[in-house]
C-alpha atoms as an extended CHARMM CRD file, in Angstrom:
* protein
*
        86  EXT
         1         1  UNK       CA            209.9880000000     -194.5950000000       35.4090000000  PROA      1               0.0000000000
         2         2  UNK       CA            212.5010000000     -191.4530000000       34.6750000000  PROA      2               0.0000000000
         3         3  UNK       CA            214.7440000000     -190.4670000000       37.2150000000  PROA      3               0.0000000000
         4         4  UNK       CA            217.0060000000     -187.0390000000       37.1720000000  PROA      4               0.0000000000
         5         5  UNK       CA            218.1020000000     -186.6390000000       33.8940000000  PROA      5               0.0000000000
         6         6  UNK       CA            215.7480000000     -188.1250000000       31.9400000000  PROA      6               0.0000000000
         7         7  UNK       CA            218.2730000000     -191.4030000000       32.7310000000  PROA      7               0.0000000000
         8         8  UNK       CA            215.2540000000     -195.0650000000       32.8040000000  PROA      8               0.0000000000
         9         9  UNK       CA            214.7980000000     -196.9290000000       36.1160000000  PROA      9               0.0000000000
        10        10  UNK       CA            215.1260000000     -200.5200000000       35.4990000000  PROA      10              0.0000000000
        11        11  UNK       CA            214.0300000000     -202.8300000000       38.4190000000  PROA      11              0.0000000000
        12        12  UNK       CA            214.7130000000     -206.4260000000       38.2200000000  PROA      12              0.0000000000
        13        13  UNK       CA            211.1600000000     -207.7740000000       39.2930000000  PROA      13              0.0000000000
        14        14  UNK       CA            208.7970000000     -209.5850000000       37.0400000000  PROA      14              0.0000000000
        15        15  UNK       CA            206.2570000000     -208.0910000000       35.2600000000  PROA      15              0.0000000000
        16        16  UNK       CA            203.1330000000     -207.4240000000       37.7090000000  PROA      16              0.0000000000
        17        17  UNK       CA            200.5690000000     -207.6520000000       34.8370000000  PROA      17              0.0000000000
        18        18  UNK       CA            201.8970000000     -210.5030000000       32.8550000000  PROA      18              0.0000000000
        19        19  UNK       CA            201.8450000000     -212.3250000000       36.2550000000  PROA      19              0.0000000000
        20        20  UNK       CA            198.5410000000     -211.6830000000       36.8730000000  PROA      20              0.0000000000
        21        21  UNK       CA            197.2520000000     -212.5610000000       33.5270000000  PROA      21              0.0000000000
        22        22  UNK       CA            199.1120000000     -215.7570000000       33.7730000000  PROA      22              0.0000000000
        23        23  UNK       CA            197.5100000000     -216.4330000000       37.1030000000  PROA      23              0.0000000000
        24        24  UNK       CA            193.8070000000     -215.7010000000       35.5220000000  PROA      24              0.0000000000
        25        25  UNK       CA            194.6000000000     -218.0580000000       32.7640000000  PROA      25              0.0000000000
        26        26  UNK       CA            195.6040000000     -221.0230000000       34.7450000000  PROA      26              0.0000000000
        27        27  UNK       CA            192.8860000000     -220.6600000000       37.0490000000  PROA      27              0.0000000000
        28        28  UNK       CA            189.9190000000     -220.1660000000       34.2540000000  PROA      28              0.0000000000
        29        29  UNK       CA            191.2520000000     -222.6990000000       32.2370000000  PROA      29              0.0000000000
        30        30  UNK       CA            191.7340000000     -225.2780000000       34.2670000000  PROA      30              0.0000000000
        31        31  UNK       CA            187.7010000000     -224.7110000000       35.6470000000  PROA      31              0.0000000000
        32        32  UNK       CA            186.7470000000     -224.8060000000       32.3240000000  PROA      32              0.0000000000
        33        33  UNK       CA            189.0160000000     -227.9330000000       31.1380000000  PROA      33              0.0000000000
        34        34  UNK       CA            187.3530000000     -229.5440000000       34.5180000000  PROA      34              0.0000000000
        35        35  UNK       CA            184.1600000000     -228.9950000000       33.2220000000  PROA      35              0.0000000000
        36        36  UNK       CA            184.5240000000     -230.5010000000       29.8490000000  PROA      36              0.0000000000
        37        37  UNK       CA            186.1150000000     -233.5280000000       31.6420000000  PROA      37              0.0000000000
        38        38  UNK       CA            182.9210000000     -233.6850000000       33.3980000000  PROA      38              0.0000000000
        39        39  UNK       CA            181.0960000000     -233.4270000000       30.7000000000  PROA      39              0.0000000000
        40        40  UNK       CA            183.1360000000     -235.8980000000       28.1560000000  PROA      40              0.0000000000
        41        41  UNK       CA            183.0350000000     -238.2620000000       31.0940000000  PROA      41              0.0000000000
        42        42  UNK       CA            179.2070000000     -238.8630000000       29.5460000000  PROA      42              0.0000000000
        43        43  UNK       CA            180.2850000000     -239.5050000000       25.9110000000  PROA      43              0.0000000000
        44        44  UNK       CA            182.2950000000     -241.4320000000       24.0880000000  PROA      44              0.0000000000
        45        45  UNK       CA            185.9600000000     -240.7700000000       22.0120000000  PROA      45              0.0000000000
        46        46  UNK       CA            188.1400000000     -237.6600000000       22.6140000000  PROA      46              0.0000000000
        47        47  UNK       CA            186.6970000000     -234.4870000000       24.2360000000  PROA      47              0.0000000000
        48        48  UNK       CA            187.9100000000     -231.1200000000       24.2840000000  PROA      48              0.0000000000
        49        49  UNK       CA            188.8290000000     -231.2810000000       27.7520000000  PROA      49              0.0000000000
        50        50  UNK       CA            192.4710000000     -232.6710000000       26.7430000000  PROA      50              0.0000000000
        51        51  UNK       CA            193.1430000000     -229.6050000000       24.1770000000  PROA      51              0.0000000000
        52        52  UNK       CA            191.8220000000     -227.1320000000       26.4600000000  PROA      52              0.0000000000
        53        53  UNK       CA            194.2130000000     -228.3000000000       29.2830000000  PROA      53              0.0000000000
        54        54  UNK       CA            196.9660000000     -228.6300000000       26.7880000000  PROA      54              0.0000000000
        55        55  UNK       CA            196.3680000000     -224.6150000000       25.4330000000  PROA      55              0.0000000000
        56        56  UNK       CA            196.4600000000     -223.7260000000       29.0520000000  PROA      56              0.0000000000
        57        57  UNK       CA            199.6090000000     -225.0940000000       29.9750000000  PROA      57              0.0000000000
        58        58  UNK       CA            200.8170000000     -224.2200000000       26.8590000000  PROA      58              0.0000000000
        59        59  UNK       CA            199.4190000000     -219.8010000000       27.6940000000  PROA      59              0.0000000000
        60        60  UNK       CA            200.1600000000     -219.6820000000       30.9220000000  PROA      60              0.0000000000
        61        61  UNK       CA            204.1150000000     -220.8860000000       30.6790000000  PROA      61              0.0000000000
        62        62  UNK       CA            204.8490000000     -218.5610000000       27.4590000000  PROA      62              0.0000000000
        63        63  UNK       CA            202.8840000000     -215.6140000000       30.0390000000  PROA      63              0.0000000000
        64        64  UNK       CA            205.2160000000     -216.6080000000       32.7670000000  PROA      64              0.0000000000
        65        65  UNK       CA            208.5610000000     -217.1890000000       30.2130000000  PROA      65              0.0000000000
        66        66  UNK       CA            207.4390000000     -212.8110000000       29.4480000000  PROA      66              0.0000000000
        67        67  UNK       CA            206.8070000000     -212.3250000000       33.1000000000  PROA      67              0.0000000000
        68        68  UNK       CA            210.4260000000     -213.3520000000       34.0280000000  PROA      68              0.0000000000
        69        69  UNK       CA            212.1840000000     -211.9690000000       30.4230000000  PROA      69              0.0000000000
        70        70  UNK       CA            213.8270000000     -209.3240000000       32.8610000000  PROA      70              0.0000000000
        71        71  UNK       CA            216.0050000000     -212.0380000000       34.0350000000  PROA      71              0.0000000000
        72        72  UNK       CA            217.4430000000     -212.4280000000       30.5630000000  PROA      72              0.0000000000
        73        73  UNK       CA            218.9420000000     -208.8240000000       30.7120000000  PROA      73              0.0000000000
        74        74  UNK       CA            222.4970000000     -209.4190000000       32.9840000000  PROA      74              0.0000000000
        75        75  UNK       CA            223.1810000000     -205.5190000000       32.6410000000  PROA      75              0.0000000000
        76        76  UNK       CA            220.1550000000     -205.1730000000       34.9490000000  PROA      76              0.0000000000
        77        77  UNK       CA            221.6100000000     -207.0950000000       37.7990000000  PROA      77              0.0000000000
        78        78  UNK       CA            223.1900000000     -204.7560000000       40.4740000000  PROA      78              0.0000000000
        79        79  UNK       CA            226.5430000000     -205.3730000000       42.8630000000  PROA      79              0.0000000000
        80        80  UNK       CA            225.0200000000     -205.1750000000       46.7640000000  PROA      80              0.0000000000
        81        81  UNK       CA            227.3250000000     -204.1010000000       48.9370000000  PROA      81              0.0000000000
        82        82  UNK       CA            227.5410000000     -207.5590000000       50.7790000000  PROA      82              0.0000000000
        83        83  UNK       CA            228.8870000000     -209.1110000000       47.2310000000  PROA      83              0.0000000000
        84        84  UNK       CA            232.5060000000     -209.0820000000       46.1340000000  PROA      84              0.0000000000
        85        85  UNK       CA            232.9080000000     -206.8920000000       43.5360000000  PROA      85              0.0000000000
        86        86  UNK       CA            234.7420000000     -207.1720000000       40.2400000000  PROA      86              0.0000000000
């Protein structure tokens, strides 16, 4: 967002999307690594219900690691009034 004189707006909040998306992926991955748990539990050796909760984890923390990358940036971090200055 552009405020006077064409100068960027940088807020230090996480990114709404990525947090969302992250959100989605945990949730529909984890329903559909509980269903091939369920449906391993019926046959024997390794299932895919191990690798599809290990891809999960593995989306949803680099979604949440680009969420938060504003953090990274200490430029962005503003003195409040209540903080000593300096």
């Amino acid at each position: 967002m552009l405020v006077g004189n064409n100068v960027p707006m940088f807020k230090l909040r996480p990114y709404r999307g990525l947090l969302i998306a992250a959100i989605l992926v945990f949730i529909l991955g984890s329903l559909l690594s509980g269903y091939f748990f369920y449906e391993d539990a019926y046959t024997a050796g390794i299932g895919r219900a191990p690798v599809a909760l290990i891809v999960t984890i593995i989306i949803t923390l680099l979604l949440l690691i680009a969420a938060f990358s504003r953090y990274g940036f200490k430029h962005l971090h503003h003195h409040r009034a209540g903080y000593k200055r300096g």
